[in-house]
N, C-alpha and C positions, 0 to 999 in steps of 0.2 A: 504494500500500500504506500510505505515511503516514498519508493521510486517515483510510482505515479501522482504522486503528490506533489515533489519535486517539478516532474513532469507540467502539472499544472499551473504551478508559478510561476515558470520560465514561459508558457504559452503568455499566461496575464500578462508575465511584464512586457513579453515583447510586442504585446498588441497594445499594453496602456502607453508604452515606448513611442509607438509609431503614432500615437494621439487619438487612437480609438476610444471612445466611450465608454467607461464603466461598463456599463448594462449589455453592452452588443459583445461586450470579451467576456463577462460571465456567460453569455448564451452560447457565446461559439466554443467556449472552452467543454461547458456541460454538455455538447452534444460531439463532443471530440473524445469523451470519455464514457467507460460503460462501467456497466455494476452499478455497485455502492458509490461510488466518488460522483460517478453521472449523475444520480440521483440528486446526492448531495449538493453539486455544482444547480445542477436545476432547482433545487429548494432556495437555495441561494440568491440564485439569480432573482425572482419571484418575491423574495422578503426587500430587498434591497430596489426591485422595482415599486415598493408597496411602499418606499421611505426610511424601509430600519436602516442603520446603517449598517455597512459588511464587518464592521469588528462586532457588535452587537452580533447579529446574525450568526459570523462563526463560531462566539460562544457557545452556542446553541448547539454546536457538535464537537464536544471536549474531545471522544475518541478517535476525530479525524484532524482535527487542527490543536497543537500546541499553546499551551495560554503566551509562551513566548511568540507565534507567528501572530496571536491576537493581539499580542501588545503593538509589536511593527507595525503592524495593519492602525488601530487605534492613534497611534504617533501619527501617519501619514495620513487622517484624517482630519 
């Protein structure tokens, strides 16, 4: 799961890199991934469309996100 977690950040940054939108690089990321993390990414996307913010939000999945990736996230908000 770490791998693809990894995996998943490096897709964010380099689309929040290139000036993509929040919201359009949660959707692409969630549908670039399967399983659980897919899911997850897709929940995500969907709270964060709804206004929570994504550190709030990945609280909300202790066993996928580290309280240290929440803090970063939280900081850069």
């Amino acid at each position: 799961m770490l791998k693809w977690l990894a995996h998943a950040y490096y897709i964010l940054s380099t689309m929040l890199s290139a000036g993509m939108p929040i919201l359009r690089a949660l959707q692409t990321c969630a549908g670039s991934m399967r399983g659980r993390l897919g899911s997850v990414f897709s929940s995500i996307h969907e709270s964060v469309r709804a206004g929570r913010g994504l550190a709030d939000t990945m609280e909300g999945y202790p066993r996928i996100f580290a309280q240290l990736d929440v803090t970063i996230v939280r900081a850069g908000e």
